[in-house]
Structure formats: C-alpha cells, structure tokens
C-alpha positions as CSV (number, residue, x, y, z in Angstrom):
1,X,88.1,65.2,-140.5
2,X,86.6,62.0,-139.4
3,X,85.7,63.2,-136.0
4,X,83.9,66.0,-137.6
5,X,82.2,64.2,-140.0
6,X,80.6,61.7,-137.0
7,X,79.7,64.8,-135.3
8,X,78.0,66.1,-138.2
9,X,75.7,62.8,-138.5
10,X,75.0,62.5,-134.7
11,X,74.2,66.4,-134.2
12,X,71.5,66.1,-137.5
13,X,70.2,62.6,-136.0
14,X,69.2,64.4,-132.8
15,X,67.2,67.2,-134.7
16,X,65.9,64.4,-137.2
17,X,64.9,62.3,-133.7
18,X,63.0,65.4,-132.3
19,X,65.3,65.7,-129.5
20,X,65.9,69.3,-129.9
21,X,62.4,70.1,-129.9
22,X,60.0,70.6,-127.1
23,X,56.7,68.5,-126.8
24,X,53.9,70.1,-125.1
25,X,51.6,67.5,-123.6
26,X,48.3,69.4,-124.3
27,X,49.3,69.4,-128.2
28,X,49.6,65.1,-128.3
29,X,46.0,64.4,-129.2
30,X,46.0,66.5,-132.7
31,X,47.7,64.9,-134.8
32,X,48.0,61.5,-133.1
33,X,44.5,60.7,-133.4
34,X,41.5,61.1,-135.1
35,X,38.0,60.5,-135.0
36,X,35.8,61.0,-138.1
37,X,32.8,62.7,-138.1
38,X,30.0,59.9,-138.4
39,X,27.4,57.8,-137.4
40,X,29.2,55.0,-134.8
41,X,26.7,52.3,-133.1
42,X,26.6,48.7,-132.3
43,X,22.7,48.7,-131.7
44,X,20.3,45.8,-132.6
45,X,17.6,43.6,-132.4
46,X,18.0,40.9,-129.5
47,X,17.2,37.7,-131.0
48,X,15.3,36.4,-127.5
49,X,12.8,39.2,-127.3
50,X,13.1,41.5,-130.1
51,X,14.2,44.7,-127.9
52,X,17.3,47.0,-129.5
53,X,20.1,46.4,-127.4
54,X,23.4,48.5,-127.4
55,X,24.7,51.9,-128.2
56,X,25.2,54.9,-130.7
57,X,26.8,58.2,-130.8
58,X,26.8,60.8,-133.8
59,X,29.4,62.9,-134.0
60,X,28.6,65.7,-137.3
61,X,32.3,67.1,-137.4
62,X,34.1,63.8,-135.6
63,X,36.1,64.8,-132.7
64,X,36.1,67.9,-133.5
65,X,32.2,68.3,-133.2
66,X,30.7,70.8,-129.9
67,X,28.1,67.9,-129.0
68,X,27.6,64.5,-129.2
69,X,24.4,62.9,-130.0
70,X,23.9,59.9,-127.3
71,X,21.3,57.0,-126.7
72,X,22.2,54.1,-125.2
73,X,19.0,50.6,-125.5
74,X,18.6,48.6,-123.4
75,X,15.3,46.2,-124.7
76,X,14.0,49.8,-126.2
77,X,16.1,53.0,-127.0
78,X,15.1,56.0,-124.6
79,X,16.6,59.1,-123.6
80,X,18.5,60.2,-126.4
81,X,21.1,62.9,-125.6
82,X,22.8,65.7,-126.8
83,X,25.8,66.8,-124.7
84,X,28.4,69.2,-125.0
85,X,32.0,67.3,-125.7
86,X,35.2,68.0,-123.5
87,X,38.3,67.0,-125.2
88,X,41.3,65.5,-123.6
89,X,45.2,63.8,-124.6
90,X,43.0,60.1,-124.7
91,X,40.3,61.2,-127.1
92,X,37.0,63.8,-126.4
93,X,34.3,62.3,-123.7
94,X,30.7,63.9,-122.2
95,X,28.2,63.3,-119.4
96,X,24.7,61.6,-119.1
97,X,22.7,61.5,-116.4
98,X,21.8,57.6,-115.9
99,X,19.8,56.0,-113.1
100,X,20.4,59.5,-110.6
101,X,23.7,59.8,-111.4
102,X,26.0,62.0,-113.7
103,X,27.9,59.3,-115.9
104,X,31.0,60.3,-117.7
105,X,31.4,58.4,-121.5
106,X,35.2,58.9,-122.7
107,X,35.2,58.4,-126.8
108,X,38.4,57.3,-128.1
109,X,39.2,56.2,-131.8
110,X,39.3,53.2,-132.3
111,X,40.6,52.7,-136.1
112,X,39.8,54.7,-139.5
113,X,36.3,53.3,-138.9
114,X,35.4,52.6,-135.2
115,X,35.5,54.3,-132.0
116,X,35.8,52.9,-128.5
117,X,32.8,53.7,-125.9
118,X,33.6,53.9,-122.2
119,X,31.8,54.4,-119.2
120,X,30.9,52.6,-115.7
121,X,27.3,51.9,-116.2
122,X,27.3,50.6,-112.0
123,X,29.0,47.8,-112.9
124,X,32.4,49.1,-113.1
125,X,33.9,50.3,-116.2
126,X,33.1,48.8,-119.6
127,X,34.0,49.3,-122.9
128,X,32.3,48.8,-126.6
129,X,33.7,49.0,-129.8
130,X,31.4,51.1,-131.8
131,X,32.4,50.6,-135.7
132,X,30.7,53.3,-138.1
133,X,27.3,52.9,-140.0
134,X,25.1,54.1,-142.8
135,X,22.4,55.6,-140.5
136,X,20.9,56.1,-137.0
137,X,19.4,53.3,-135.9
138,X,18.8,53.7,-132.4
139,X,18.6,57.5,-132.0
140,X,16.3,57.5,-134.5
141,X,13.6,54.9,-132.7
142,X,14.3,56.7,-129.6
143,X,13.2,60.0,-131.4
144,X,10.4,57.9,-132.9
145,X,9.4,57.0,-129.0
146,X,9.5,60.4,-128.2
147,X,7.3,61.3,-131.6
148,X,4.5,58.8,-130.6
149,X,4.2,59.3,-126.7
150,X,4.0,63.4,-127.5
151,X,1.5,63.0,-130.5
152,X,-1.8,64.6,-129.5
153,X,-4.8,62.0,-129.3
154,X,-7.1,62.7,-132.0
155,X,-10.6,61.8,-131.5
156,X,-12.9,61.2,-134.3
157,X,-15.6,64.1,-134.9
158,X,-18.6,62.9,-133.6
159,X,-21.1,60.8,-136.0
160,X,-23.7,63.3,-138.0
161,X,-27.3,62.9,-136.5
162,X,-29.4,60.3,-138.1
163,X,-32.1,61.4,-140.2
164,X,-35.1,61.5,-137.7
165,X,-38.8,60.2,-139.1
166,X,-40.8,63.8,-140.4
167,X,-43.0,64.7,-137.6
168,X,-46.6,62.8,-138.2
169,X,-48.7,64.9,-140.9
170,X,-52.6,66.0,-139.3
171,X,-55.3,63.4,-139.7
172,X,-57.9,64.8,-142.2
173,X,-60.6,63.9,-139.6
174,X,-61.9,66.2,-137.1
C-alpha cells in the first residue's frame, strides 16, 4: 500500500513539475515577459553644453505594438524613426539606418517600469537602461527640428507707398 501511495506522489509531482508537458521554444517569450506600452527614455540636457544627449523609444501597445517610435540625441535630437518591430524569445527589436549602415536595436524589459536598449552604435555593443516617463522629450524636439527647418519663410508684405507731395498747382501768372 506504501509503494503505491509513493508512486501516487512522484507520478503527480512530475505533472505538477511540467515534466509531462511539452515546451515549444517559440512560445517562451509570452508569458515570461512583458513590456508595457509607454513612453521609455533616458534623454537630457548635458550640463557642459546644453545639447540633449541619450535615447527614447515609444512603444503605444508595449511589446506588442507593430512599430516603434525611435530617436536617438546626440548634442541635438534628429532623425526620429518609426520602424516596424520583429519579435523574438529575448524581447522584440527593429532597424535604423545610422551613419550608412542598417543598425539593429534589440528591446528587452527591463522591470515593470524600464526597458533595456541595445545596439552596436560602431563602438561595439552597448546597452542603456531606458526607465519609463510622463512624455516625449526627445522625439518631440526632434519633431520640433523637423517643424522649424520645413516651415515656409514668410516675408513681410512690402511697406505701403508713402504719401507723395500733390503735384505743384499752376501759377496764376501768365
């Protein structure tokens, strides 16, 4: 009855454990991890010059968004992006174009309020712990940049004419 009774315990310890299940690899990601959907960034003012230095990424439905919005300062923000995401087992990632070259930037969580930035910039591969924030702040100078250098130059209307002198009235002499 004993023997039973430890067979019992170590059969429903091996279902409990997962070890009569199948894991399919492809299927680790979903409910391991999650990212948020958010505004992430680490960007700000460098103290030296003034510039905006770091990065940001918005993702509208977290890591399950289609796109990722992108811009990366560097003494100014330029070149914001908005790129299609590819997901993966490690977390979801997209490519940039940077200095002639196709970059790819792998986003990973990085807490319940962060996520992990990384990319080889042609330094070899960094990474940046991007925590989440109230609002855009360098996507939105970086559309601000692009605002201002695409604004039409508007002239002033030219000055009215200045009242010219009436023309000389006749002399009463012949």
């Amino acid at each position: 009855m004993r023997a039973i009774a430890s067979g019992v315990l170590g059969v429903t310890l091996l279902f409990a454990a997962g070890c009569g299940e199948k894991s399919d690899p492809a299927e680790t990601g979903k409910g391991g991890w999650r990212i948020p959907a958010g505004v992430y960034g680490n960007v700000a003012p460098d103290a030296a010059n003034g510039g905006l230095h770091g990065m940001e990424v918005v993702l509208d439905r977290g890591d399950e968004s289609a796109s990722a919005d992108f811009v990366r300062c560097e003494g100014k923000c330029e070149a914001a992006a908005k790129r299609p995401l590819r997901r993966g087992l490690n977390g979801v990632s997209f490519a940039i174009d940077h200095d002639g070259r196709t970059i790819d930037v792998l986003v990973g969580p990085a807490g319940p309020d962060a996520m992990e930035v990384s990319a080889d910039w042609g330094k070899g591969l960094e990474s940046h712990r991007l925590p989440k924030i109230a609002r855009e702040v360098g996507l939105a100078a970086a559309r601000q940049a692009v605002d201002d250098a695409a604004a039409p130059v508007v002239l002033a209307p030219p000055a009215p004419p200045m009242p010219s002198s009436p023309p000389p009235l006749p002399s009463p002499m012949p």
